[in-house]
N, C-alpha and C positions, 0 to 999 in steps of 0.2 A: 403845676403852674399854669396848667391850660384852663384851671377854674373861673379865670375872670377875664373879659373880653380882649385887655388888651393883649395876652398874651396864648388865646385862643386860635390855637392850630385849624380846628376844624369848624369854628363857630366863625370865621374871619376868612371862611373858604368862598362863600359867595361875594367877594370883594374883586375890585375892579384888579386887573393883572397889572402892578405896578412893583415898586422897590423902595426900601430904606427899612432901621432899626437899630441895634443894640450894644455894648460896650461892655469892658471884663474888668475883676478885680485879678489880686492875690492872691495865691493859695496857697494851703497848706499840705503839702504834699501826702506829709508821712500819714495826717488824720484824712485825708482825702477830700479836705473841706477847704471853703473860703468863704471869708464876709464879703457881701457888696461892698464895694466902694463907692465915693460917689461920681455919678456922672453912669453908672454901671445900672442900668434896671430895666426888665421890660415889662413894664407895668403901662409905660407910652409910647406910642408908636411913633417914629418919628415921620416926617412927611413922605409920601413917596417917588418912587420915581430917578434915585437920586447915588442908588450904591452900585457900588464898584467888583467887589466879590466875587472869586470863583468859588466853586463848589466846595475844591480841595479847602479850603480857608477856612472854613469851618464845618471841616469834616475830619474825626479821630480817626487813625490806621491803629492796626495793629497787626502785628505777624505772629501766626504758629505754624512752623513750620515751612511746608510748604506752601500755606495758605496766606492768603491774605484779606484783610479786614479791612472795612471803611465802613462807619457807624456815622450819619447826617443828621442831627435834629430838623424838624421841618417843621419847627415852630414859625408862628408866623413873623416874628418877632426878630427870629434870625435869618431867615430867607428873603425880608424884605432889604438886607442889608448889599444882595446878590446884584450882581450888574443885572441888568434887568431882560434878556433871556436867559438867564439861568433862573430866575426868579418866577417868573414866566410856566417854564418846565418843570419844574418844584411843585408851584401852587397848582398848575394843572392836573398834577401828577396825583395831590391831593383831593381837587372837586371833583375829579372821575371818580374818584370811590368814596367818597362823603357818606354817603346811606350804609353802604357795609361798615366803614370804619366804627359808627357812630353804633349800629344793631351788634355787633361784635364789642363794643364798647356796654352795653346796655347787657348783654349776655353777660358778660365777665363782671354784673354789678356795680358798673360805675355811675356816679352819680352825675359825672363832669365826661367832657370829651378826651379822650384818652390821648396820651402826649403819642407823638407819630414822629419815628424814627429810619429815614431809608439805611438798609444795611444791605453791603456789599460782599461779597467774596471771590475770591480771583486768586491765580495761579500762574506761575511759570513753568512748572513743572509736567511735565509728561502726563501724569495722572494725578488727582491729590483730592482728597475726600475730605467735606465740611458736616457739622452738628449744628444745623439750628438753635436747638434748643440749650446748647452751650453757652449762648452771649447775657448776661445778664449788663444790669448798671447797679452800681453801690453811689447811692447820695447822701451824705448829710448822716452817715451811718447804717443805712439799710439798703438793704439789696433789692434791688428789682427785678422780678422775671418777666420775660412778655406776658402779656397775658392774652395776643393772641398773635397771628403772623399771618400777613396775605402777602404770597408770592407773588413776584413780578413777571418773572421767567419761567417758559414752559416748562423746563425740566427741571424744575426746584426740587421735586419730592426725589431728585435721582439719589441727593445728596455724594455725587459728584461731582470735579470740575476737571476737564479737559483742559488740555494745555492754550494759557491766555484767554481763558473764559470766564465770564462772568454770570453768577446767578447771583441775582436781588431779591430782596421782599419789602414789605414796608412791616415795621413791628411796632405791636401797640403794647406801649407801657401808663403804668399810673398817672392820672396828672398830677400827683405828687411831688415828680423829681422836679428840682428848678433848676431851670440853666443859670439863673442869677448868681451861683455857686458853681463852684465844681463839680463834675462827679468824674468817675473811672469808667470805663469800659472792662470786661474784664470776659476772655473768653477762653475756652481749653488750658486751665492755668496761668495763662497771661495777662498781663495788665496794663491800659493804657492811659496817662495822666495828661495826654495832652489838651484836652478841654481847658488843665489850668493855661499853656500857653492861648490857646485858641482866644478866651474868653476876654485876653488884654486886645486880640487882632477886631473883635467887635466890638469893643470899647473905642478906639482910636476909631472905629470906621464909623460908628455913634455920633462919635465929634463928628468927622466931617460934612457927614449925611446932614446932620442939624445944621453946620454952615453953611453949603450949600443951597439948603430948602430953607432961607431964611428968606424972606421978600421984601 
């Protein structure tokens, strides 16, 4: 979905640090799919400047185990909808590393800028050990693996987490998947469907951003 400007993560990274964007349908659980509906697309950016969003809002959890999971699209299409330091912190987070994103993008054969996704992991626990390469996404029927992972955190490669620690990366997947649908998260056996709620909370905040930014 990152193949056309409006919906271009990394092609829409030299843009001024601003806010607004996007809206969700209905989904269909058990196929793991949804149609757009209307009012639902990011094909247009809505004005910016203008959203309210925290991070959590559109960001899928999942738990195994001990561990814990937050998967963030950082599309730009959805971050523009963030109040506007977190939006800020997001996009930033992005034009720092534009040039590797995009050569790690070109290595892995892509012909488009690769969709960028921050993933999280975290722990209560005493000790608790994470697998990178365990998270995929399932869209629209097909599975996605990263096809590549730039860490955030020094000690990413420990693939441990100490208790109430966090290690990040940013992971680049196909620009294939589209947010305009569902998809799953899906990681050490477990599976997260919350994108279908998430996807109505950027719908409704679509509406209001476009109210708002009307002149």
């Amino acid at each position: 979905m990152i193949a056309h400007p409006a919906r271009a993560v990394c092609g829409l990274l030299v843009a001024t640090f601003v806010c607004a964007c996007a809206g969700g349908p209905p989904a269909d659980e058990a196929a793991g799919e949804a149609q757009p509906e209307e009012g639902w697309t990011t094909d247009v950016l809505p004005p910016p400047g203008y959203g309210t969003l925290r991070q959590d809002d559109f960001t899928v959890p999942l738990q195994s185990g001990d561990t814990q999971v937050k998967v963030t699209p950082l599309d730009e299409a959805v971050i523009r909808l963030a109040a506007p330091d977190t939006y800020q912190r997001l996009h930033g987070l992005l034009a720092s590393r534009i040039g590797r994103i995009r050569e790690m993008g070109r290595n892995a054969g892509l012909r488009a800028d690769p969709s960028v996704f921050l993933v999280s992991f975290f722990t209560y626990a005493r000790q608790a050990e994470f697998a990178p390469t365990e998270l995929s996404l399932l869209s629209e029927g097909m599975l996605y693996r990263p096809i590549g992972i730039m860490p955030l955190t020094p000690e990413w490669g420990r693939q441990q987490l100490r208790q109430q620690e966090t290690q990040s990366a940013l992971y680049l997947f196909d620009p294939a998947i589209d947010l305009d649908v569902t998809f799953q998260v899906e990681y050490s056996s477990q599976r997260s469907l919350d994108w279908t709620r998430i996807i109505r909370v950027l719908q409704a905040e679509r509406g209001r951003v476009l109210s708002r930014g009307k002149p």
